[in-house]
Short mmCIF file of the C-alpha atoms (twelve columns), coordinates in Angstrom:
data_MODEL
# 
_entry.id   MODEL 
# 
loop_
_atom_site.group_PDB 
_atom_site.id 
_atom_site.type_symbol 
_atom_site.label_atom_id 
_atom_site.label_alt_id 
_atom_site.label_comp_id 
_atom_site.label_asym_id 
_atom_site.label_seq_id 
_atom_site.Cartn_x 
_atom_site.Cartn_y 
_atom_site.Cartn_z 
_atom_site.pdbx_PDB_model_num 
ATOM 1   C CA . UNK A 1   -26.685 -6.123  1.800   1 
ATOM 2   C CA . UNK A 2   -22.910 -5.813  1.045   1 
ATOM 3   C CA . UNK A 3   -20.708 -8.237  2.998   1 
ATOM 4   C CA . UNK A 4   -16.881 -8.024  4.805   1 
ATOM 5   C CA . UNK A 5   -14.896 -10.610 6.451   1 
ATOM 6   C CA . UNK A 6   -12.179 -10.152 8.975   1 
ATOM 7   C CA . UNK A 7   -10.090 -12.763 9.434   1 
ATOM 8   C CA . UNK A 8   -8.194  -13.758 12.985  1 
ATOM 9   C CA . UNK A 9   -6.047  -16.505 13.866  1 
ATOM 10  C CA . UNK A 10  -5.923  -17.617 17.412  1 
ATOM 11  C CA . UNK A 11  -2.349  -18.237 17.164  1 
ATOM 12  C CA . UNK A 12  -1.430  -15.131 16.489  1 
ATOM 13  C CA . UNK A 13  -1.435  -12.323 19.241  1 
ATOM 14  C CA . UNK A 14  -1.454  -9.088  16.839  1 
ATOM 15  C CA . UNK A 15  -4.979  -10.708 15.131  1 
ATOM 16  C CA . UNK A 16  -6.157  -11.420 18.872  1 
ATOM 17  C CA . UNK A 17  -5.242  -7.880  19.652  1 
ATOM 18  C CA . UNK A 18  -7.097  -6.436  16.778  1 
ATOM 19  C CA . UNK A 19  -10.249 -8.332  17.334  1 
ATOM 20  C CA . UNK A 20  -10.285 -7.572  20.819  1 
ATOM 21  C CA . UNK A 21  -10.895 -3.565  19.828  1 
ATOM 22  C CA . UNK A 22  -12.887 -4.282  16.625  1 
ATOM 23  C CA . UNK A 23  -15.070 -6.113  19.392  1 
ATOM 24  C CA . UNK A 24  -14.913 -3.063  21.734  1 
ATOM 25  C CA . UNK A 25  -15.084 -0.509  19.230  1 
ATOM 26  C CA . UNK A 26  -18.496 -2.169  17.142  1 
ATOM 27  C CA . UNK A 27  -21.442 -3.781  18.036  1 
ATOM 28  C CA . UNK A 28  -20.280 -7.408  17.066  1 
ATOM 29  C CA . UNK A 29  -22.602 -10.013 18.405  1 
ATOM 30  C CA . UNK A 30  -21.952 -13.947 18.599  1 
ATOM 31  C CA . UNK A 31  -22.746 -16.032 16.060  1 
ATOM 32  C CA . UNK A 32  -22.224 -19.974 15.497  1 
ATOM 33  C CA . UNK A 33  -20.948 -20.716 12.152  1 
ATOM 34  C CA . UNK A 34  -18.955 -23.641 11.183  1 
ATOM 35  C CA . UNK A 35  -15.667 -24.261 10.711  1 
ATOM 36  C CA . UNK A 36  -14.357 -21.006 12.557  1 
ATOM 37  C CA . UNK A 37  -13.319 -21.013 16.924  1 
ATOM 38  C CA . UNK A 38  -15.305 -18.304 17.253  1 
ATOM 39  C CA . UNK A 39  -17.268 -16.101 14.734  1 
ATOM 40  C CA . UNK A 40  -19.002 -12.346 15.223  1 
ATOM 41  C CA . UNK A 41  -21.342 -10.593 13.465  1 
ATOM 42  C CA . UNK A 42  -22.025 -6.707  13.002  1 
ATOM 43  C CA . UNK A 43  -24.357 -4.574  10.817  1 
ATOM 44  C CA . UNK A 44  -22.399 -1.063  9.939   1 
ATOM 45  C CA . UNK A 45  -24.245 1.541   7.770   1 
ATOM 46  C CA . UNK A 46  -25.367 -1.082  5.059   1 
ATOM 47  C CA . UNK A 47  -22.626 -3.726  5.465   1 
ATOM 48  C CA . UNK A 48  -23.024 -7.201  7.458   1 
ATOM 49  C CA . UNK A 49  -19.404 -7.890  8.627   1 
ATOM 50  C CA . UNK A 50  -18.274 -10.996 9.771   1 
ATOM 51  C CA . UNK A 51  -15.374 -11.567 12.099  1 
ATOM 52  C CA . UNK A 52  -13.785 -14.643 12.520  1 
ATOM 53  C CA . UNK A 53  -11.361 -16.688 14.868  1 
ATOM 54  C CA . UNK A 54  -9.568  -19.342 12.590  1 
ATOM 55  C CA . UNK A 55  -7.252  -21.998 14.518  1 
ATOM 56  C CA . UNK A 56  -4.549  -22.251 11.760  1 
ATOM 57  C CA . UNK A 57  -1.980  -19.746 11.164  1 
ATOM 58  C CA . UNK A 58  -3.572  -16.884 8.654   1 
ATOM 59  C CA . UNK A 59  -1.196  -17.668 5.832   1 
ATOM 60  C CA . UNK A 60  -2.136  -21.525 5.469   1 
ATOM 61  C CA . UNK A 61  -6.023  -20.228 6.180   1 
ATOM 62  C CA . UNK A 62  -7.444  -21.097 2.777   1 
ATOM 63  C CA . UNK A 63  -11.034 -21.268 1.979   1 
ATOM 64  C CA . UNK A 64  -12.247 -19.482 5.264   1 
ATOM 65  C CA . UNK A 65  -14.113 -16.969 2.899   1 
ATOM 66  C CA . UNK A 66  -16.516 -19.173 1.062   1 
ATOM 67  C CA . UNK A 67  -19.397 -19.808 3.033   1 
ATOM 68  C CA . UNK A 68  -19.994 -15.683 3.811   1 
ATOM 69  C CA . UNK A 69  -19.893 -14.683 0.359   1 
ATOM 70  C CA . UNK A 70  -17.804 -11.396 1.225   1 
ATOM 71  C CA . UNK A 71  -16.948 -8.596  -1.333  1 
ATOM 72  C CA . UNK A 72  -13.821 -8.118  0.479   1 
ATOM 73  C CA . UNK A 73  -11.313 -9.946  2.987   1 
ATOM 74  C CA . UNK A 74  -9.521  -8.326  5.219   1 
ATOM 75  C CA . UNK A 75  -7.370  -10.789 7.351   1 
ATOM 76  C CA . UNK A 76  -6.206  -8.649  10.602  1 
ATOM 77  C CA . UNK A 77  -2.156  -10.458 11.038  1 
ATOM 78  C CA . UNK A 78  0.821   -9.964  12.806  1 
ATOM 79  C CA . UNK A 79  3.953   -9.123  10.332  1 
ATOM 80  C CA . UNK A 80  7.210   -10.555 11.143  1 
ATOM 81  C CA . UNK A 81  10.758  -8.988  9.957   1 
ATOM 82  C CA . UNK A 82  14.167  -9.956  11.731  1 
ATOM 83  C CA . UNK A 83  15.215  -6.394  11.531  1 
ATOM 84  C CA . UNK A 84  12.496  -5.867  13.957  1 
ATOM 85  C CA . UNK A 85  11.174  -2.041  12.947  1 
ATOM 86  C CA . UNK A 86  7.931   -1.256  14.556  1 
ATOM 87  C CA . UNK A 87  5.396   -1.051  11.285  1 
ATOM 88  C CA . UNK A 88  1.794   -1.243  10.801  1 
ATOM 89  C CA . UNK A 89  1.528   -3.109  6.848   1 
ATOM 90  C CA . UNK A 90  -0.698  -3.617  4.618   1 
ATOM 91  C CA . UNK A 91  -0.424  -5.994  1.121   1 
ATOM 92  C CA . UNK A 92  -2.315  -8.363  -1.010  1 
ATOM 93  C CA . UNK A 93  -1.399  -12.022 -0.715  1 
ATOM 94  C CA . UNK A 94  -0.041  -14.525 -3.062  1 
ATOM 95  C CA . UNK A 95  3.211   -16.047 -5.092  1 
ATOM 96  C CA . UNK A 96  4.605   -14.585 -7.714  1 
ATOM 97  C CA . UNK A 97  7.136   -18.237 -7.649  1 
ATOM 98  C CA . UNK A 98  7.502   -21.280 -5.177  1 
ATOM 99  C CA . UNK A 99  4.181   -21.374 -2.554  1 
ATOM 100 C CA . UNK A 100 6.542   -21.501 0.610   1 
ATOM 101 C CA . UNK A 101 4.415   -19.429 3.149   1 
ATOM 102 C CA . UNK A 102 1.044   -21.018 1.846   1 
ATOM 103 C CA . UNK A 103 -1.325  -19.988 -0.787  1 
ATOM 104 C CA . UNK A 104 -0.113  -21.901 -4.412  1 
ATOM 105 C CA . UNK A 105 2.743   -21.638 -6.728  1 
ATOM 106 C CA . UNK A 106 2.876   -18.676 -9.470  1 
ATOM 107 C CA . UNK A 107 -0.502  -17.687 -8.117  1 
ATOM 108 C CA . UNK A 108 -1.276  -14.492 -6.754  1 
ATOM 109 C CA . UNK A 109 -4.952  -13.230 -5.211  1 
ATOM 110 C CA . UNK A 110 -7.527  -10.559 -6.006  1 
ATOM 111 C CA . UNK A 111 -6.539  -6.893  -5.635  1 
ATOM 112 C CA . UNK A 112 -8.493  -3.872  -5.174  1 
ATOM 113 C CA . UNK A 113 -6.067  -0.848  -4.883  1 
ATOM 114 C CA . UNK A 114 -8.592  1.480   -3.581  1 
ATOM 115 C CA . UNK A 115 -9.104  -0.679  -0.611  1 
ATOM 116 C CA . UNK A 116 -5.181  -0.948  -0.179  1 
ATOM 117 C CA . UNK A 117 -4.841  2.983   -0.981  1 
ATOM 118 C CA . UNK A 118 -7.337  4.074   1.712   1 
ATOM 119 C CA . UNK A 119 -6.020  1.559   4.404   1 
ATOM 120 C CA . UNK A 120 -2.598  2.921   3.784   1 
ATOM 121 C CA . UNK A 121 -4.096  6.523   3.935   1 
ATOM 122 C CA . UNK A 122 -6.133  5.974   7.157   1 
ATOM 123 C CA . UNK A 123 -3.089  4.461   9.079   1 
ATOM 124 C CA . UNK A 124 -0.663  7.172   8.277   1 
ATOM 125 C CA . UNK A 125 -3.672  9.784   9.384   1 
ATOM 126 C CA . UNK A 126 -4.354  7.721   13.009  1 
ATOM 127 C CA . UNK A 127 -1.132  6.785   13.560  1 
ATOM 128 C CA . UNK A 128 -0.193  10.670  13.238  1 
ATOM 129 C CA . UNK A 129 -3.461  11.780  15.328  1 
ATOM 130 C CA . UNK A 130 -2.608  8.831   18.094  1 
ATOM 131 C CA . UNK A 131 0.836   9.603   18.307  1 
ATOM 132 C CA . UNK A 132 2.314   5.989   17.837  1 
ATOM 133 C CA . UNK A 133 5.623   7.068   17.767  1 
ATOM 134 C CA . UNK A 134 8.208   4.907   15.949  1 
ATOM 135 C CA . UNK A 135 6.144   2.821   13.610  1 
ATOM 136 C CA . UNK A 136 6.370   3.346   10.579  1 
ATOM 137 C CA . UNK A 137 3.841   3.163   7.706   1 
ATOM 138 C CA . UNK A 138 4.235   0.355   4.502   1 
ATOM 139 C CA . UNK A 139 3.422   -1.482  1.803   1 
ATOM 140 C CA . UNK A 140 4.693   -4.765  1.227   1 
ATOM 141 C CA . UNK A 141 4.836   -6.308  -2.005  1 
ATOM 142 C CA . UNK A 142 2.167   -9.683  -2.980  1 
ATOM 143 C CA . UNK A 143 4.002   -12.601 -0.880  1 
ATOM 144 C CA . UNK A 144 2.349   -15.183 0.629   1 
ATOM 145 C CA . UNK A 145 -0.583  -17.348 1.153   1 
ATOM 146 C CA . UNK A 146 -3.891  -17.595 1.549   1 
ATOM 147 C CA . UNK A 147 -4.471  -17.378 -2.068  1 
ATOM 148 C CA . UNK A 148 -8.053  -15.944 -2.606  1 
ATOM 149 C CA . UNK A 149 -10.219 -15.832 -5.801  1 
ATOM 150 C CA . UNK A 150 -12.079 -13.223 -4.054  1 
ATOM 151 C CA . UNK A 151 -10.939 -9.329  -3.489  1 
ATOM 152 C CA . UNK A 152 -8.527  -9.266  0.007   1 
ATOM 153 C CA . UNK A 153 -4.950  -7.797  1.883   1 
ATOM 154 C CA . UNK A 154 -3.249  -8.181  4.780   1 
ATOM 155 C CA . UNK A 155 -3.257  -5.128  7.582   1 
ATOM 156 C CA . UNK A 156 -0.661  -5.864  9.481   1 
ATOM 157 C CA . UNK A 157 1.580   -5.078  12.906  1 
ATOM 158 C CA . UNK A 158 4.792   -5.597  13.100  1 
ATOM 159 C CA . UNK A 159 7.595   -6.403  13.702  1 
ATOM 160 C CA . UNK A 160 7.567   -8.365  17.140  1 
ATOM 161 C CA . UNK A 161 5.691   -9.574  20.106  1 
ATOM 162 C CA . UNK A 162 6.371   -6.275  21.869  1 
ATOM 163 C CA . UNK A 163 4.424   -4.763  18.692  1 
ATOM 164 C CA . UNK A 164 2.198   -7.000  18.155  1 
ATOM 165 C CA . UNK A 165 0.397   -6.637  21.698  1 
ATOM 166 C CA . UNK A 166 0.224   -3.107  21.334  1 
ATOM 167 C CA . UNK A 167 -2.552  -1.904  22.234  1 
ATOM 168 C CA . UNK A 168 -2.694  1.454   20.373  1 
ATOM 169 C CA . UNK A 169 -1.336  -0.238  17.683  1 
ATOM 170 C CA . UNK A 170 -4.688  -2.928  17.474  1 
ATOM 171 C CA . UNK A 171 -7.053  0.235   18.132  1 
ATOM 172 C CA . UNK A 172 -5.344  1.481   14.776  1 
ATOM 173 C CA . UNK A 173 -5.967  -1.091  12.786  1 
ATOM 174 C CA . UNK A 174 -9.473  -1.667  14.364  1 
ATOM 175 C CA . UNK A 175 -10.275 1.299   13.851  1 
ATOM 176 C CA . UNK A 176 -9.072  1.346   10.317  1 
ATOM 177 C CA . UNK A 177 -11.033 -1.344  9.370   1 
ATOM 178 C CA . UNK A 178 -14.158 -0.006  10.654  1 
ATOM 179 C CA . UNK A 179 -13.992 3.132   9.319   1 
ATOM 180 C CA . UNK A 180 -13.331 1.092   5.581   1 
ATOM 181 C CA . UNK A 181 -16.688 -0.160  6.251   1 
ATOM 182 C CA . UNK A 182 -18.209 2.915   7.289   1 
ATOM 183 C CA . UNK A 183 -16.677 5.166   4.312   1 
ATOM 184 C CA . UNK A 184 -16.123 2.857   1.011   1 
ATOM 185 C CA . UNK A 185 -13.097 4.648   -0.661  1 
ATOM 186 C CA . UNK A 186 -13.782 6.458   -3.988  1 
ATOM 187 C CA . UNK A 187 -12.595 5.058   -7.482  1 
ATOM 188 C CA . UNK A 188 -8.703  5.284   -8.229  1 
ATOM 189 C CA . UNK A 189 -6.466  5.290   -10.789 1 
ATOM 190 C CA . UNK A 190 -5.568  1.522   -10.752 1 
ATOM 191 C CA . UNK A 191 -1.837  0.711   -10.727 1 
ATOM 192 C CA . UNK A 192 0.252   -2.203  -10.307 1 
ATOM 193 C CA . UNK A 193 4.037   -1.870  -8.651  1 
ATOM 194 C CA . UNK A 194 7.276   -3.143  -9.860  1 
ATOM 195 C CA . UNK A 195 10.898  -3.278  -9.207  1 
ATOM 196 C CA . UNK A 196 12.338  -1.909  -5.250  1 
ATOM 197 C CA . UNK A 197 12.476  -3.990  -2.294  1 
ATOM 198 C CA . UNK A 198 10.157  -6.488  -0.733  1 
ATOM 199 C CA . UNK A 199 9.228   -3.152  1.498   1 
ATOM 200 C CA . UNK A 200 7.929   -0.460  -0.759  1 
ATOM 201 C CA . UNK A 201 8.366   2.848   0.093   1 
ATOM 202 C CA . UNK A 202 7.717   4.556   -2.975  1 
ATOM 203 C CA . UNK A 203 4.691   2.737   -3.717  1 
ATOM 204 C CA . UNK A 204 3.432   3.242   0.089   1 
ATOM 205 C CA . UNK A 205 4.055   7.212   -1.042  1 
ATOM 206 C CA . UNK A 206 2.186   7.119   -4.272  1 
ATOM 207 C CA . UNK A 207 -0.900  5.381   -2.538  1 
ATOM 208 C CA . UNK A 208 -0.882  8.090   0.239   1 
ATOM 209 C CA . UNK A 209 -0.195  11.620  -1.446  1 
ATOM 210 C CA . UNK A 210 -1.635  10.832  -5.161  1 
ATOM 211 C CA . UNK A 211 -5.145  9.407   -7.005  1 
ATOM 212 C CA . UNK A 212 -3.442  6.054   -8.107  1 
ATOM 213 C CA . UNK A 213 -3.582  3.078   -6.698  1 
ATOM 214 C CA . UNK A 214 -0.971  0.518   -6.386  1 
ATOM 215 C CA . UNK A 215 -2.585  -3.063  -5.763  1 
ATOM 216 C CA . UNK A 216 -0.359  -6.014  -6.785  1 
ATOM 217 C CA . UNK A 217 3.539   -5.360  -6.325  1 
ATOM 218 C CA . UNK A 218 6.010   -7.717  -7.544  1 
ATOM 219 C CA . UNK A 219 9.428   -6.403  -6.114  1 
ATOM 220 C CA . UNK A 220 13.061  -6.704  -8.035  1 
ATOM 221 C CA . UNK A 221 13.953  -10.013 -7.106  1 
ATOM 222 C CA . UNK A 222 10.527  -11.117 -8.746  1 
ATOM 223 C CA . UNK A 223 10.254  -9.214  -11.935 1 
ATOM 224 C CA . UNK A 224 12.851  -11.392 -13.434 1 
ATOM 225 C CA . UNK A 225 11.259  -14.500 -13.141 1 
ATOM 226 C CA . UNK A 226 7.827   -12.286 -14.415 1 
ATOM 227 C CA . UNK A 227 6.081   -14.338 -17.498 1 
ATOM 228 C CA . UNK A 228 3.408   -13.300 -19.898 1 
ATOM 229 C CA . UNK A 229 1.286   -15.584 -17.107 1 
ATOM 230 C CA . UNK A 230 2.089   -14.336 -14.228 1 
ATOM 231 C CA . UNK A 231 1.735   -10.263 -15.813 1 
ATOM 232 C CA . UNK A 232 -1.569  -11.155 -17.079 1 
ATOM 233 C CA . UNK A 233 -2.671  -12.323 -13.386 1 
ATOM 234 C CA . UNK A 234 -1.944  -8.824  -12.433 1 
ATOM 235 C CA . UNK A 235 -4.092  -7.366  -14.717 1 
ATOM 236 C CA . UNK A 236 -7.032  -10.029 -14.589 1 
ATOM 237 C CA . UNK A 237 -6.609  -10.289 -10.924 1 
ATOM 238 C CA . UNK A 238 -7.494  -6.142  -10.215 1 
ATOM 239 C CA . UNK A 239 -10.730 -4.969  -9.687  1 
ATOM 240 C CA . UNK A 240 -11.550 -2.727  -12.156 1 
ATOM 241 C CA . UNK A 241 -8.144  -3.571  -14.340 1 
ATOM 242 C CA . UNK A 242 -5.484  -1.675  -14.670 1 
ATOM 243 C CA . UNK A 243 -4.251  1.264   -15.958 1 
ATOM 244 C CA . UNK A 244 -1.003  1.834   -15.180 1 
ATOM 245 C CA . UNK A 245 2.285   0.118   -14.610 1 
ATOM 246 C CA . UNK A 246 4.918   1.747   -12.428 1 
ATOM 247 C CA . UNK A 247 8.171   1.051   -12.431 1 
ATOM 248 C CA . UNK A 248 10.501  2.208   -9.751  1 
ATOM 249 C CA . UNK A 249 12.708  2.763   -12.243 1 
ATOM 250 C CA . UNK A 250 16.704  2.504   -10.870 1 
ATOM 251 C CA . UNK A 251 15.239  -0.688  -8.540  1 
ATOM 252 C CA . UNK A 252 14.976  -2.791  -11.795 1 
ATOM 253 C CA . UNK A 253 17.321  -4.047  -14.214 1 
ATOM 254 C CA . UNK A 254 17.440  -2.692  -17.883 1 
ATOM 255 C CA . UNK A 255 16.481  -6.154  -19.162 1 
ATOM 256 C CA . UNK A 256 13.151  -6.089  -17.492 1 
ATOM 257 C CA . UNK A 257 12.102  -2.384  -18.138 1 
ATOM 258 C CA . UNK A 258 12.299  -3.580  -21.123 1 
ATOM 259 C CA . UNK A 259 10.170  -6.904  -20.769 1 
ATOM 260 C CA . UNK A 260 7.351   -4.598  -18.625 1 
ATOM 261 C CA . UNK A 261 7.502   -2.128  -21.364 1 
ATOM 262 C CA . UNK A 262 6.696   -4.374  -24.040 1 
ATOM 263 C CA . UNK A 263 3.868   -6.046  -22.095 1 
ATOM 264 C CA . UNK A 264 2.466   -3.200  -21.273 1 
ATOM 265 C CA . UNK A 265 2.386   -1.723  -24.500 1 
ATOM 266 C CA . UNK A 266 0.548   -4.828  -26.486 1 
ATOM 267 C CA . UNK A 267 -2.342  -4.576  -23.444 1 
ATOM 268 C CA . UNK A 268 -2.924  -0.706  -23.689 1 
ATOM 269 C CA . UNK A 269 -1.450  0.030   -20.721 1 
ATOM 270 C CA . UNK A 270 0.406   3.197   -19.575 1 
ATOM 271 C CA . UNK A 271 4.288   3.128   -17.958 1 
ATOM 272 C CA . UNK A 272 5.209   5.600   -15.591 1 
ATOM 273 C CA . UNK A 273 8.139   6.115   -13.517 1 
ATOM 274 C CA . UNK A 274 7.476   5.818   -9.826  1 
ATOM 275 C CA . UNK A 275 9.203   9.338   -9.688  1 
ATOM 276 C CA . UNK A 276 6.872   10.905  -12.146 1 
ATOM 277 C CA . UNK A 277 3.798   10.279  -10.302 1 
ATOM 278 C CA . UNK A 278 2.093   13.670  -9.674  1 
ATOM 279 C CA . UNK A 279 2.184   13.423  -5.761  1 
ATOM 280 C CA . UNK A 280 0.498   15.981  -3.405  1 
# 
């Protein structure tokens, strides 16, 4: 039987507010399992998922995914931003330079862009049939810890308290989740971002309206500091590979077209402008 983990923190009220409707919404039952406050267990179509209260904040939770043996992670998280814009997120985690927020340095986490594509596709669609007016939806680019050897991301509300108690706003994301489980997504054309903002609008459009997949996104304060290392984690670290790099081409700097380019072009792989993406 396949397996999911969700991933809560106590501390935080967005993940408390998620796993209060995943809880409500699926037939989770108590289990006792070590090392977690408080842990849940469901059987959906042909997938035992495990939720999970963890007493640590979610970025410094490492290692919480080893004794269920999961084929994904999905850690349920409140997003912070001191602009404050109402937003439901989603992102892989992980450092493309200095491990300040948790994980490790110049170490980024497992990808699977079909996962991240139909999360990103399912919130747009409920937040649009729910009518939760004023959030937006986004991408993020890779930042942060946990890192995690195994396939994961980050769904996310932000931007504050008053957002991240919203209760419409949890049902979303509950609801998302579930409906992951109940529906894996179909096979994409795998993709990884680069260049833009930390936020990622372009990337957040491509993964909505198109077949490809972005995973991984390393924004244009990042791709600078990109080595051979680091470019080859994106690859390795994709499930399934990658076929594609896309390069939002006027947020990056001549110098490191140039440097993607090259890389790309020794590993086989295809460079596309975000513009050029054929999107629906």
């Amino acid at each position: 039987m396949r397996r999911m983990l969700i991933v809560a923190s106590v501390v935080d009220p967005a993940g408390m507010n998620i796993s209060q409707h995943l809880r409500r919404l699926a037939s989770f039952k108590e289990r006792d399992f070590p090392g977690c406050v408080a842990c849940w267990m469901a059987n959906i179509s042909d997938v035992k998922v495990y939720l999970v209260h963890v007493e640590s904040d979610i970025i410094y939770c490492e290692g919480v995914e080893k004794p269920f043996n999961p084929e994904l992670v999905v850690y349920a998280s409140r997003h912070s931003s001191s602009v404050n814009i109402p937003a439901l997120t989603v992102h892989v985690s992980g450092n493309w330079g200095n491990a300040d927020y948790g994980g490790s340095p110049r170490t980024i986490s497992v990808a699977y862009p079909k996962y991240v594509k139909a999360a990103l596709r399912l919130l747009h669609v409920l937040r649009e049939e729910r009518s939760l007016d004023g959030f937006t939806v986004s991408q993020e680019q890779t930042h942060h810890g946990p890192t995690v050897n195994i396939p994961s991301m980050f769904i996310e509300i932000g931007s504050s308290r008053r957002e991240w108690v919203n209760q419409l706003a949890g049902e979303i994301i509950a609801d998302t989740i579930l409906q992951l489980v109940e529906n894996p997504p179909e096979n994409c054309v795998n993709a990884v971002g680069f260049g833009g903002g930390h936020y990622a609008p372009k990337f957040t459009h491509i993964n909505i309206n198109s077949s490809v997949g972005v995973g991984h996104i390393a924004s244009k304060y990042h791709v600078p500091f990109l080595d051979r290392f680091l470019l080859s984690q994106a690859i390795e670290k994709t499930v399934g590979g990658v076929e594609m790099f896309i390069l939002d081409w006027k947020g990056l700097k001549s110098e490191d077209r140039v440097k993607l380019i090259n890389f790309a072009r020794e590993r086989g792989i295809k460079v596309v402008k975000a513009k050029d993406v054929k999107c629906s």
